[in-house]
C-alpha positions as CSV (number, residue, x, y, z in Angstrom):
1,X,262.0,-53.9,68.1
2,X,260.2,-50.9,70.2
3,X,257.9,-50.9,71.8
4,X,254.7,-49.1,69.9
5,X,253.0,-47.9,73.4
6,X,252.9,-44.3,74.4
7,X,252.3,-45.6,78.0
8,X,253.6,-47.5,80.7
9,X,251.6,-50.8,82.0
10,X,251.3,-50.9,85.7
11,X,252.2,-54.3,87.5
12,X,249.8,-54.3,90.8
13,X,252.8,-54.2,93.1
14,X,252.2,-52.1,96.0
15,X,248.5,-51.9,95.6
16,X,247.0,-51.4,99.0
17,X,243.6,-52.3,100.3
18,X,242.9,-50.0,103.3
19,X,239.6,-49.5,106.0
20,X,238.9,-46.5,107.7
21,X,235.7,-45.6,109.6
22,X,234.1,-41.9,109.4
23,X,234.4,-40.0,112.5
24,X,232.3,-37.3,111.1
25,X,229.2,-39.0,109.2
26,X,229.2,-38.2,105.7
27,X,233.0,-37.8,105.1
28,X,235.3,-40.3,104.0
29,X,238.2,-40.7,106.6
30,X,241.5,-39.0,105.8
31,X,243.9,-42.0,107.3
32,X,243.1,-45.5,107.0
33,X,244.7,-49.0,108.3
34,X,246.0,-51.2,105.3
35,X,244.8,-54.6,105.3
36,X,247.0,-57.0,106.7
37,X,248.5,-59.7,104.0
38,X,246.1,-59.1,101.4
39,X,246.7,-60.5,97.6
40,X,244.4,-60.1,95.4
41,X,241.5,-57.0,95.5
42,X,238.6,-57.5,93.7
43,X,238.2,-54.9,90.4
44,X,235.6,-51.7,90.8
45,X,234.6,-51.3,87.7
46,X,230.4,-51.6,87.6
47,X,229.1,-52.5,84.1
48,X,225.7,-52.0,83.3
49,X,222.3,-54.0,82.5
50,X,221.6,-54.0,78.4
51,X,218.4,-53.4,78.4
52,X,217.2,-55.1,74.7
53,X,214.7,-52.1,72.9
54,X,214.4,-53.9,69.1
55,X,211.2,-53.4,67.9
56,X,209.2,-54.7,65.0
57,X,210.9,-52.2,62.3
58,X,214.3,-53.5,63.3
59,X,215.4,-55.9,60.0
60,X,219.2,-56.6,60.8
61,X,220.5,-55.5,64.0
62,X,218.7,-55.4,67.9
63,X,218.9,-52.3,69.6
64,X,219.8,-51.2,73.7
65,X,220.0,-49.3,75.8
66,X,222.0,-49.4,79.5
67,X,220.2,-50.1,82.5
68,X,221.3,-49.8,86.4
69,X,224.5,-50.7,87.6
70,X,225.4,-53.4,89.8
71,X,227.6,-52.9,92.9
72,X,228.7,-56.3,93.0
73,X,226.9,-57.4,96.5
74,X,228.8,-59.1,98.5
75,X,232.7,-59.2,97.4
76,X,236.1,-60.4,99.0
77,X,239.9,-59.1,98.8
78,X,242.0,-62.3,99.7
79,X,244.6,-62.2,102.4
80,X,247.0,-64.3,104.0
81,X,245.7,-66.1,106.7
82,X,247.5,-65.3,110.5
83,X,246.1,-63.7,114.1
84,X,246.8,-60.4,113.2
85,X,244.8,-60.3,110.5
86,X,241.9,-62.0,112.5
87,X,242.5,-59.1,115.5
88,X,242.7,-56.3,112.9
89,X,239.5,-57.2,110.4
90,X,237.5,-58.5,113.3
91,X,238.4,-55.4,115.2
92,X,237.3,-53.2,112.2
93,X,234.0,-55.4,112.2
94,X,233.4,-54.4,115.4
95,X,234.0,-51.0,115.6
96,X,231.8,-50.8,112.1
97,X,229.1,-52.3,113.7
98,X,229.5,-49.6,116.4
99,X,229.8,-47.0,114.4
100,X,226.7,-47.8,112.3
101,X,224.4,-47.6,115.2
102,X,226.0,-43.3,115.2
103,X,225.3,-43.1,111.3
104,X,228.8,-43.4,110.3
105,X,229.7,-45.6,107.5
106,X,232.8,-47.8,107.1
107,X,235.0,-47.3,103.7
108,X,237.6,-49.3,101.8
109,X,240.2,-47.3,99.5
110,X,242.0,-48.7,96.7
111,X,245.5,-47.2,95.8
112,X,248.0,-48.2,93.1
113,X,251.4,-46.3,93.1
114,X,251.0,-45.8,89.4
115,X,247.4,-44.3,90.0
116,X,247.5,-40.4,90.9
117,X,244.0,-40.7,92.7
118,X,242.7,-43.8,94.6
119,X,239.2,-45.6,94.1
120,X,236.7,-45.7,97.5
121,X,233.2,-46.9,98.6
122,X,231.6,-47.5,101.6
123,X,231.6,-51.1,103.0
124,X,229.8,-53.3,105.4
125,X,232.5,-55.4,106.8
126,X,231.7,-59.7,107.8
127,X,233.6,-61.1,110.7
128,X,236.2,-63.7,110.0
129,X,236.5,-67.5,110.9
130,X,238.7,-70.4,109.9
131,X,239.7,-70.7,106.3
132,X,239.6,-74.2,104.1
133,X,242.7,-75.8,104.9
134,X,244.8,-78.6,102.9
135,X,248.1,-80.4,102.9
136,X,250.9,-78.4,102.1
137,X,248.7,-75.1,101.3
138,X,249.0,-71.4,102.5
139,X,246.1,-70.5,104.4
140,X,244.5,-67.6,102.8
141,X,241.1,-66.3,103.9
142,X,238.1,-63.8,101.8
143,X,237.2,-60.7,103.9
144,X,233.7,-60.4,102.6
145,X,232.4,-57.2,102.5
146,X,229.1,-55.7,101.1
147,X,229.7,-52.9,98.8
148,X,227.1,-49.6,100.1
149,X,227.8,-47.3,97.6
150,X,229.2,-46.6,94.4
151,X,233.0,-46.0,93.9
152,X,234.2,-42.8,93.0
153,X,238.4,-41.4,92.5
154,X,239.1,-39.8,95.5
155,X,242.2,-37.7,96.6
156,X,244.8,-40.9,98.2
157,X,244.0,-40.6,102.3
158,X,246.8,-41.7,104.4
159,X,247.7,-45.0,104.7
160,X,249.1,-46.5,108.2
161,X,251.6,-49.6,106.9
162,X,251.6,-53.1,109.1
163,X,255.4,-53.4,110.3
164,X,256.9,-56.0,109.2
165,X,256.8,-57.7,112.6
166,X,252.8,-57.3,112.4
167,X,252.3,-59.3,109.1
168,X,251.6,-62.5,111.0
């Protein structure tokens, strides 16, 4: 039987998670570095507060209305676990820490193949340690992040690959 879609479903291989850091404040970078090993991005869709208005003359159904948005707070993109990924994601701590201090503002972009446009926000990267380890388990690690501003679609910047040699 055929298919009844008029569309194709995208699979998320070859989504990248990329960090860049403005080197003029107020505009988003136009390369960034993708993020060694990383498997699973967190979603940036924001739904918002219902905000309950049902008053007395309401006899069957309660009304709403939408309040603010949440950003999410503090969120995480999962990656493999090695000491390039420690070097690179520490290093981009760093240097958004410095760059913070000049009013520049570090930014993570999202981009699917699939997607025409690419999803990004500014961030406020958290260092790296250890990761729980077990028998016989990968060791994968969260880089936390705070979300600073809301996402928006954004033309896809350039996106500098790890070599394979670099994945750790």
């Amino acid at each position: 039987m055929a298919s009844s879609l008029n569309y194709i479903p995208l699979l998320s291989a070859g989504a990248k998670a990329a960090f860049g850091i403005e080197t003029v404040a107020g505009t988003m970078p136009s390369s960034m570095e993708a993020i060694y090993g990383a498997k699973s991005i967190p979603a940036s869709t924001n739904a918002p507060s219902a905000k309950e208005t049902t008053d007395l003359s309401c006899t069957e159904f309660k009304t709403y209305m939408a309040g603010l948005q949440d950003l999410g707070g503090a969120m995480a993109i999962t990656s493999n676990f090695s000491q390039k990924l420690v070097d690179q994601w520490n290093g981009f701590c760093d240097n958004a820490a410095t760059a913070r201090e000049a009013d520049k503002a570090s930014w993570l972009v999202i981009a699917h193949p699939g997607i025409d446009k690419a999803v990004a926000y500014q961030i406020q990267p958290v260092k790296i340690y250890m990761p729980e380890m077990a028998v016989d388990e990968l060791n994968e690690i969260d880089l936390n992040y705070v979300q600073m501003s809301e996402p928006d679609w954004v033309t896809k910047p350039t996106i500098s690959e790890p070599s394979a040699s670099d994945a750790g």
